[in-house]
Structure formats: structure tokens, C-alpha cells
N, C-alpha and C positions, 0 to 999 in steps of 0.2 A: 504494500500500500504506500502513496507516495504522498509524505507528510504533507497535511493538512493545519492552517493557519485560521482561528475561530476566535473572534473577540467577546471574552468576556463581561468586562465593563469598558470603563473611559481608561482607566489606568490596570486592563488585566488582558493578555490573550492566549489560547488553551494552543500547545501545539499538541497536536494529534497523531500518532505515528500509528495506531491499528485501532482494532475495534474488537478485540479479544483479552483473553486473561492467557498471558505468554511470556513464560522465562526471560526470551530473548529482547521481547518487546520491552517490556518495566528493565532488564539492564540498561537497555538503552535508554531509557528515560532518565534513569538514574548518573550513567554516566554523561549524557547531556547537562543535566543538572549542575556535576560534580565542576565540567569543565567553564561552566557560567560566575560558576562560584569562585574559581580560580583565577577567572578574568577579571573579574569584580568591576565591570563596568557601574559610573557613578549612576546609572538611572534604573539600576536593578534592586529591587523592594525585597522579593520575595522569593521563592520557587517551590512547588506543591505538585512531587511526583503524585502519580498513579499507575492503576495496571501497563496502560499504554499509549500513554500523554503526560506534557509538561504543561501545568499551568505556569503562568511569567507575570511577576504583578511588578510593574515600572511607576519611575516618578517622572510625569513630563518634562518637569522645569528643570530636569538635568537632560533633556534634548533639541535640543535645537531642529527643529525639523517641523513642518506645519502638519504633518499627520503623524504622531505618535505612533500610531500601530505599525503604521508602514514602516518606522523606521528602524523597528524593535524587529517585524518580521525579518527584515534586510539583514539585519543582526546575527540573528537566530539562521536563516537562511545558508551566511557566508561558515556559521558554526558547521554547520550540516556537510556543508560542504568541503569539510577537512576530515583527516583519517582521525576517526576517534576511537583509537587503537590503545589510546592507555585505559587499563582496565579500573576501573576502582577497586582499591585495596579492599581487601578480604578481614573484615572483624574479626575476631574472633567472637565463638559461639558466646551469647548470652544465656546461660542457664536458668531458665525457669522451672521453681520448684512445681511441682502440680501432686494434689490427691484426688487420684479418682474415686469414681464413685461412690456409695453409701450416699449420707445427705449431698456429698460434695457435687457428683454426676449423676443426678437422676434419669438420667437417659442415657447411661453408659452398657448396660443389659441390654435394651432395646434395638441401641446402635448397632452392637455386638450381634444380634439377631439379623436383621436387616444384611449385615456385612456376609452372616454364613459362618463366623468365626467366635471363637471363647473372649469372654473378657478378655483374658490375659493376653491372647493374640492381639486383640483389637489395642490394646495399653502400650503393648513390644510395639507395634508398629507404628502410633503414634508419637513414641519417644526415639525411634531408631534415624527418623529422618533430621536432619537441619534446615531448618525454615530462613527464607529470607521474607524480609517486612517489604512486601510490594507497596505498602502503602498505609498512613493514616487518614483512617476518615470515621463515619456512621455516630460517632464520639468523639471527644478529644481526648487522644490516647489510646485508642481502639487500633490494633494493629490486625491489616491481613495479611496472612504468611501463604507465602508463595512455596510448595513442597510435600504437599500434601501426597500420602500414599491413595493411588488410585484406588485400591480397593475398599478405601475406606471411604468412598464419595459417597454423602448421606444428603436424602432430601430434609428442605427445612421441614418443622413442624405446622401441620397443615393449619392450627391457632397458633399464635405466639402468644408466652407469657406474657404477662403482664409485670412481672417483676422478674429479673433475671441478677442472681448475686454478683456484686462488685468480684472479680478477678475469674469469673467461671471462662474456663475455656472449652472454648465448641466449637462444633464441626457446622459449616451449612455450607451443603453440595459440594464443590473441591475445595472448598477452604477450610481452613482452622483458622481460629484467631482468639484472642480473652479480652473479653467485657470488663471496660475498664473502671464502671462504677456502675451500680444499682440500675436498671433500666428495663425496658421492655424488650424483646426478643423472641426470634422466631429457631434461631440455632439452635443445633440438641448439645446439649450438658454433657461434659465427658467428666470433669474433673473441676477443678479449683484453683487458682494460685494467693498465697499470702501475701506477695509482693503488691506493694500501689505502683498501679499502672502512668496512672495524672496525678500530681497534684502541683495545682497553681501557686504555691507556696516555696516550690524547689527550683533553684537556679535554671534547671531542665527542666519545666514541669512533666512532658512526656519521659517514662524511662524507655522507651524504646521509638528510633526514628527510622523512615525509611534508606532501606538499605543495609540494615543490621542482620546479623544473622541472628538465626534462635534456636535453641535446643531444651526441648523440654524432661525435667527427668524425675521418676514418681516418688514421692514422698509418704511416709504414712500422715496418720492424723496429729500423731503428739509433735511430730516436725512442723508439720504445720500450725500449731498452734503455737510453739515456740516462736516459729518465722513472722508470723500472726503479734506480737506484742510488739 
């Protein structure tokens, strides 16, 4: 597909490189990003990957140019048009603790069924992969992980809760991702994390940004409630 230029607002425009949920597409987004960042041109705000798009939030009055967009596109265009051949450095794995289910994953049996496979299969193979954070959105702090094991693609729940616990992580359809505070949701419950996801209070407030990796690894409950204080 051959990037696509989509204005926003007055001071934002979306580049669009596909229109799927794809590895190769969100790196590139990513490493577009990366290389923006490193230019640091003075009329660049913001940048807000997703699966497979760069949104670009600019400030006019550092362009000289009587159509903004045009000239951000121009920008962004001549990027594109260079070998973006350095890759972005490789995090290391962020380990999130998780207890499945009991109170924790009320819909970690279920899953399990659906999948054809034992809890404990479904638990190994959710912890064996390393997830990359395609993206923050749905929340702030709400991370979707890119790595999900195909066999564990579950549909959402056909109600969504109406309360879904701060740090629960769940599956809906080929993602995983953890709920980063109290909310409603339609994902099914595998497990739990102690960790705070957001708080607006922390120099970071997100503990996790896109592009990070993730590894999840299972805890019991009195770890949890340790990690939990």
C-alpha cells in the first residue's frame, strides 16, 4: 500500500502506511517515529504510533510555509524516501508479573475450552511469547501487544463487562493486552497484574510505551499481593 497523507486537525496529520494489524507495518511506524525524533525538527509536537500509521501533531508558527500540512507532508515524504534501514534498538523484555485465574481470570477455563487446550497449556503459551507494545490507546496506558500465539485467538465476549479490574490482562481476538484501570470491557480475563499501568502522578505516567517489549510471567496469589502493596 502506498502511504497515505490524512489530516487530522489544523495542527495534526495521520500518515497511513496499511490498513491491517502487521509486525512489519507498526515497525515501521515505529521506526519512522524513532527517526522524527532524532531529527527533532522545531515544528514537531508530538508522534502517536499505531498498528499501521503515524499520527504527527506540528506547531505552525515554527513553519514558514502558507499550508502547514503541505509542508509537514513534504517533510514526512522526503523521510520516506530515505533507506530506513536502522532498526530500532531492541529493549529488553519488560517482565510483567500476572496470576491467572481463580478471582484473578474468570474467563481463563472458558478460554482454555474454546482454545481445545488445558489451562496450563493455555498459561505456557501465553507466557512463552515476547510481546511488542504496537500501540497505546482504548485508555491511557492500555497497551496492545503485538505476538500473540495464534492459537490462542479468542473472540470478544458477546456482553462486555461493565467493570473490568485495574491491571487484568486479556485476550480479544489476536491481541493481548492489561487494563490499565477499572473500566468496562468486552476482552476475556486470563489473569491479573499488580503493577500500575498509568499513573499521572509518575514522571512517566504510562509504565509501558510503544515499542517496548513485554514478557509476561505467572505468579501465584501471595506474590501478588506482596507486589500489590
Amino acid at each position: 500500500m502506498t502511504p497515505l497523507f490524512e489530516p487530522l486537525s489544523d495542527d495534526a496529520l495521520l500518515l497511513r502506511l496499511g490498513d491491517s494489524i502487521d509486525a512489519t507495518l507498526n515497525a515501521q511506524a515505529h521506526t519512522i517515529a524513532s527517526k522524527l525524533r532524532e531529527q527533532a525538527p522545531p515544528w514537531l509536537r508530538d508522534l502517536v504510533p499505531a498498528y499501521a500509521s503515524l499520527a504527527v501533531f506540528f506547531d505552525a508558527r515554527h513553519i514558514e510555509h502558507a499550508d502547514p500540512h503541505a509542508y509537514v507532508i513534504s517533510a514526512l515524504k522526503a523521510l520516506l524516501g530515505t533507506p530506513l534501514v536502522a532498526a530500532l534498538r531492541e529493549p529488553d523484555p519488560i517482565n510483567i508479573p500476572v496470576c491467572y485465574g481463580e478471582e484473578f481470570g474468570p474467563d481463563v477455563a472458558e478460554a482454555a475450552r474454546l482454545c481445545g487446550i488445558s489451562v496450563d497449556d493455555l498459561i505456557t503459551r501465553h507466557t512463552a511469547a515476547t510481546y511488542i507494545v504496537a500501540m497505546i490507546g482504548f485508555a491511557p496506558g492500555f497497551p496492545y501487544l503485538l505476538g500473540l500465539d495464534e492459537s490462542l485467538t479468542l473472540p470478544r465476549l458477546a456482553t462486555p463487562r461493565t467493570r473490568v479490574p485495574a491491571g487484568s490482562v486479556a485476550i480479544g481476538g489476536a491481541q493481548t493486552g492489561i487494563y490499565p484501570r477499572e473500566s468496562p470491557g468486552g476482552w476475556r480475563l486470563l489473569g491479573r497484574t499488580p503493577l500500575v499501568l498509568f499513573d499521572a502522578a509518575r514522571e512517566t505516567p504510562s509504565l509501558l510505551s510503544p515499542g517496548d517489549r513485554v514478557r509476561f510471567v505467572p505468579v501465584g496469589a501471595d506474590v501478588f499481593a506482596d507486589e500489590s502493596r
